[in-house]
Backbone as CSV, one residue per row, in Angstrom:
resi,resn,N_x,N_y,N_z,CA_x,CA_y,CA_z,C_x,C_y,C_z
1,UNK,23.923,-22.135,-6.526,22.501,-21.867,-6.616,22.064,-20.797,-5.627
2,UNK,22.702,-20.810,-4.677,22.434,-19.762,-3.467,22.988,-18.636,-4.018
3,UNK,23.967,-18.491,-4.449,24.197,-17.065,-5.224,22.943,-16.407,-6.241
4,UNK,23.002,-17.348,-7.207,21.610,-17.189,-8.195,20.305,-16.710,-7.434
5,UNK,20.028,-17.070,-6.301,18.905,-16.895,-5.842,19.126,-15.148,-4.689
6,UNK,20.539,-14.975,-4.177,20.901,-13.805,-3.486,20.941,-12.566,-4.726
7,UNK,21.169,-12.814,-5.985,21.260,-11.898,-6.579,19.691,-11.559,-6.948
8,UNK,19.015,-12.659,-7.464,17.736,-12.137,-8.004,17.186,-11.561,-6.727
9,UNK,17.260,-11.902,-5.526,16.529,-10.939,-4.842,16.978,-9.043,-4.673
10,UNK,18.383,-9.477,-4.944,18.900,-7.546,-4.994,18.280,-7.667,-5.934
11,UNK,17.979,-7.828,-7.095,17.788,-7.260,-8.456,16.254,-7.137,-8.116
12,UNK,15.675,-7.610,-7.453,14.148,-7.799,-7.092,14.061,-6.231,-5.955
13,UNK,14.727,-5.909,-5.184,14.921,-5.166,-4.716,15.608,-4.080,-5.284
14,UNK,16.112,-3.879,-5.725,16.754,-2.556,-6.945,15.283,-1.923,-7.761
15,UNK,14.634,-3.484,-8.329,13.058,-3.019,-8.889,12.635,-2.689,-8.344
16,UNK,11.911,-2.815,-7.024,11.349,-1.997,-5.929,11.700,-0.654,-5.728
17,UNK,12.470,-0.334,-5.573,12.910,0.496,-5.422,12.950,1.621,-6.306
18,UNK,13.161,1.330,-7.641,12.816,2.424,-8.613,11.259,2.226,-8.783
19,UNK,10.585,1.386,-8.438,8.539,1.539,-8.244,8.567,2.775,-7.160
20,UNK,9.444,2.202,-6.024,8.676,2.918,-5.324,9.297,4.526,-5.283
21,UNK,10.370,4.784,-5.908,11.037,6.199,-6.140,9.485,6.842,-7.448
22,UNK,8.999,6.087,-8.383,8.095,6.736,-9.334,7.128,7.231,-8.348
23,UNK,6.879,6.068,-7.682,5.725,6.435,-6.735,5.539,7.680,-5.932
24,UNK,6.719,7.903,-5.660,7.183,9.242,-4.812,6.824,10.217,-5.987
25,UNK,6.963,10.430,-6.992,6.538,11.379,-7.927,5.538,12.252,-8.055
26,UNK,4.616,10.583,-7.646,2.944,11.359,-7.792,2.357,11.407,-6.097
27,UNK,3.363,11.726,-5.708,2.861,11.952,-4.132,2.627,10.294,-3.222
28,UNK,2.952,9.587,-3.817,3.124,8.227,-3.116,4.059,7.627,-1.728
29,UNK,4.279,7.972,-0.907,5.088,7.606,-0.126,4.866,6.015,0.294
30,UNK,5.960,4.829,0.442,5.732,3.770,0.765,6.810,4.045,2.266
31,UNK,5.994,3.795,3.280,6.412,4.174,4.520,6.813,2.706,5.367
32,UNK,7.575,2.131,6.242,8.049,1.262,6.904,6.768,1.018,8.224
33,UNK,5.979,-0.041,8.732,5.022,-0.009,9.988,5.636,0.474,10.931
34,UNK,7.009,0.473,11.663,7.499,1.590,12.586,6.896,2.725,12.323
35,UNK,6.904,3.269,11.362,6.756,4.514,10.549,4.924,5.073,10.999
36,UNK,4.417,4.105,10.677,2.616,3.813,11.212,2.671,3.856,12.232
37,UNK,3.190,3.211,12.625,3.123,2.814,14.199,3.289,4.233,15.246
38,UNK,4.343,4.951,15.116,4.418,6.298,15.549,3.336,7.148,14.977
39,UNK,3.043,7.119,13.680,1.631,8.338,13.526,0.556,7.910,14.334
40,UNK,0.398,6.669,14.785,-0.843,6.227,15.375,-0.430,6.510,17.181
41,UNK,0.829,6.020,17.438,0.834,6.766,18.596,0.651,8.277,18.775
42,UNK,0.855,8.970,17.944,1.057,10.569,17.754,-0.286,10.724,17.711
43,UNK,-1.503,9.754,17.199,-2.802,10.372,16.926,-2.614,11.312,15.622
44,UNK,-1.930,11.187,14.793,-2.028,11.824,13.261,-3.333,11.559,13.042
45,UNK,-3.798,12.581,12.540,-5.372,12.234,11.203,-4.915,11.440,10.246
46,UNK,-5.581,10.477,10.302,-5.180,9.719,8.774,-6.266,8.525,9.214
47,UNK,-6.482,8.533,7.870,-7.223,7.196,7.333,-6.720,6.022,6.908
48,UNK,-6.776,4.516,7.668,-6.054,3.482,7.275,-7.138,2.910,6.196
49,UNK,-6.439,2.139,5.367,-7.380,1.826,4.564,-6.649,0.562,3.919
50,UNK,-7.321,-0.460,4.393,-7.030,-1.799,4.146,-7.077,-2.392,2.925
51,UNK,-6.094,-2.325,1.529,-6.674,-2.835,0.419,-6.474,-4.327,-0.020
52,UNK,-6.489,-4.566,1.177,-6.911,-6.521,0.551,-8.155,-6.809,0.566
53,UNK,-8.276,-8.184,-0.172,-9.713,-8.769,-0.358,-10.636,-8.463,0.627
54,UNK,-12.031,-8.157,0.458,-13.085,-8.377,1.954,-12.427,-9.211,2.602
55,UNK,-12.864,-9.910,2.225,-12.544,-11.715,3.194,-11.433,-11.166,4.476
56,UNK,-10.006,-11.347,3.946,-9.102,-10.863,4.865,-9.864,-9.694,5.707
57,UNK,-9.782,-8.509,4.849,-10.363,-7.716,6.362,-11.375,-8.377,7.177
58,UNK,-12.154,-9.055,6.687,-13.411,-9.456,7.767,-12.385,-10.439,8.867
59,UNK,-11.361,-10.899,8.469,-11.040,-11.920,9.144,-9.950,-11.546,10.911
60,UNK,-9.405,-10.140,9.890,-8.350,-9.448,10.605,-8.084,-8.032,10.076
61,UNK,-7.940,-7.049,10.962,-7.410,-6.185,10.404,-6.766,-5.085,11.238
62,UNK,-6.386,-3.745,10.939,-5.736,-2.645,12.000,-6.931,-1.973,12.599
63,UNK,-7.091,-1.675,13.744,-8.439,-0.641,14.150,-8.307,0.271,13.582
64,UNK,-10.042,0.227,13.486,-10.595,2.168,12.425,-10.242,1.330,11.209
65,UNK,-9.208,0.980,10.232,-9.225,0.648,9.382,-10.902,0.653,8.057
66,UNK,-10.645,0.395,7.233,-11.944,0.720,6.158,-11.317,0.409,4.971
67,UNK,-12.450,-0.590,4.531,-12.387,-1.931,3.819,-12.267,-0.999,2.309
68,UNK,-11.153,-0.967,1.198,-11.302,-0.691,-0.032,-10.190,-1.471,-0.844
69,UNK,-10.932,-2.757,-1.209,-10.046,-3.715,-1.879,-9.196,-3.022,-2.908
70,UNK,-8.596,-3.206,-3.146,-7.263,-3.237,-4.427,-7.332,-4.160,-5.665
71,UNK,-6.577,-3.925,-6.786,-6.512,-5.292,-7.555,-5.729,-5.999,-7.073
72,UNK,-5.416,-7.287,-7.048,-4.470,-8.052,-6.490,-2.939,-8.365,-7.550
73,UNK,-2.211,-7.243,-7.371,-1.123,-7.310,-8.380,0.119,-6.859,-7.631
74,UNK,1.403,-7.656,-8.479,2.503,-7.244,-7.930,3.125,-5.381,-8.195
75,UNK,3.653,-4.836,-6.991,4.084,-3.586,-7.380,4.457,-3.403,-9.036
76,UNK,5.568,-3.923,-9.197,6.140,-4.069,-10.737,5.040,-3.807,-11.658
77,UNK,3.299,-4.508,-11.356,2.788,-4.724,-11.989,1.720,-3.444,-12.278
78,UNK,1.926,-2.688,-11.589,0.718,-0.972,-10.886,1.549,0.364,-11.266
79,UNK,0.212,0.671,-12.438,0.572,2.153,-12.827,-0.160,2.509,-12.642
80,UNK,-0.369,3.607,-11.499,-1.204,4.377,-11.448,-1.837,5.521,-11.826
81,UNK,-0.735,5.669,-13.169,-1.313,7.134,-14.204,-2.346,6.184,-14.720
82,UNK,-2.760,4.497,-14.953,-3.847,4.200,-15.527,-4.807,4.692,-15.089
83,UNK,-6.101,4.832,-15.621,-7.363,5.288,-15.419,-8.356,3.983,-15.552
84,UNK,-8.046,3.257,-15.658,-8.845,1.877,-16.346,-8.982,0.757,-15.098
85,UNK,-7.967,1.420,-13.778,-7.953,0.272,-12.834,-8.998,1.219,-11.424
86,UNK,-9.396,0.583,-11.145,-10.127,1.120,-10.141,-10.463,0.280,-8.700
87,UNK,-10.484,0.861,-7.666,-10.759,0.454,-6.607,-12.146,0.274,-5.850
88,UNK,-11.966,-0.954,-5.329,-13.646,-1.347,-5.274,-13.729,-0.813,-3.942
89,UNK,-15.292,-0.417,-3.768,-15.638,0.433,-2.522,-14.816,1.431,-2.384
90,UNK,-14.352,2.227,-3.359,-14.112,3.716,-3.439,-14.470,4.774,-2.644
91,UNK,-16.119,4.626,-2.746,-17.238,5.371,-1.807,-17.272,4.894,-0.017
92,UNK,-15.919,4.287,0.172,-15.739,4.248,1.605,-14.794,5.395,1.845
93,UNK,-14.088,5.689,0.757,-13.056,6.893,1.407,-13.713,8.005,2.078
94,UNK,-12.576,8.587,2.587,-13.219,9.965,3.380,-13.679,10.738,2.178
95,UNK,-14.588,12.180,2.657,-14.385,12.800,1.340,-13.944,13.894,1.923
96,UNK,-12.977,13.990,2.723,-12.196,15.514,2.799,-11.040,14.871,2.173
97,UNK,-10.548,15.452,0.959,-9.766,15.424,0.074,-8.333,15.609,0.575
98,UNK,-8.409,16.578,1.764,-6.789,16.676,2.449,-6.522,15.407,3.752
99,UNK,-7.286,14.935,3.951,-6.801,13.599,4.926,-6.068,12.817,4.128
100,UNK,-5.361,12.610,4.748,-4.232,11.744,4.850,-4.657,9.995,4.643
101,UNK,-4.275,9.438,3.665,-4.832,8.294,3.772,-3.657,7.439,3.008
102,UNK,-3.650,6.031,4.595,-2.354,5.085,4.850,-3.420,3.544,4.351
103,UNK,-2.559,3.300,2.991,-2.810,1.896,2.179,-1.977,1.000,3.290
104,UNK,-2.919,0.006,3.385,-1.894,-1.414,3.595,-2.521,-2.943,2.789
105,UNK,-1.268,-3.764,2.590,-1.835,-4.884,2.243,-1.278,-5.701,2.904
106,UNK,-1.550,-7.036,2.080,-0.731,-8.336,3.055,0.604,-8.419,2.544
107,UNK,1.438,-7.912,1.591,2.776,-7.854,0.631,4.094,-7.854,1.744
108,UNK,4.790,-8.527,1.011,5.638,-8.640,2.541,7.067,-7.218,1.290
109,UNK,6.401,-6.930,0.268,7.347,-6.274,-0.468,7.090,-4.765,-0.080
């Protein structure tokens, strides 16, 4: 049974992995928090932008951060050539179009 359960997670991870290679396509980078963690020491421009529920952010979140919920779906489950899904509080983003702006959620994927 422990085998059964070591494989579905590679295979769970193999899926990831080709999400997040599409993702790279359309300019998506899924970056490691080490990875954050140094742009924020560096002082990079960038906009964090928290897409879990209100609730959570009100409860906790990264400083500066700015609240723009997400749908609540698994990667596997997010295409973002759709046009039909949209993000609530949109009108919190920056509107300089070249900032840099770092998604996080609670996903441990």
């Amino acid at each position: 049974m422990v085998g059964t359960g070591l494989a579905s997670l590679l295979l769970a991870g193999c899926a990831l992995q080709a999400i997040y290679a599409d993702l790279e396509t359309l300019g998506i980078r899924i970056i490691p928090a080490e990875t954050l963690w140094g742009m924020l020491q560096r002082q990079e421009a960038l906009t964090l932008v928290d897409a879990r529920d209100e609730r959570f952010y009100q409860e906790s979140r990264l400083p500066g951060a700015i609240s723009v919920p997400a749908p609540d779906l698994p990667p596997s489950a997010v295409d973002i050539r759709r046009t039909d899904i949209r993000l609530g509080r949109a009108e919190r983003l920056p509107a300089a179009k070249t900032r840099l702006l770092v998604f996080y959620c609670g996903s441990t994927d």
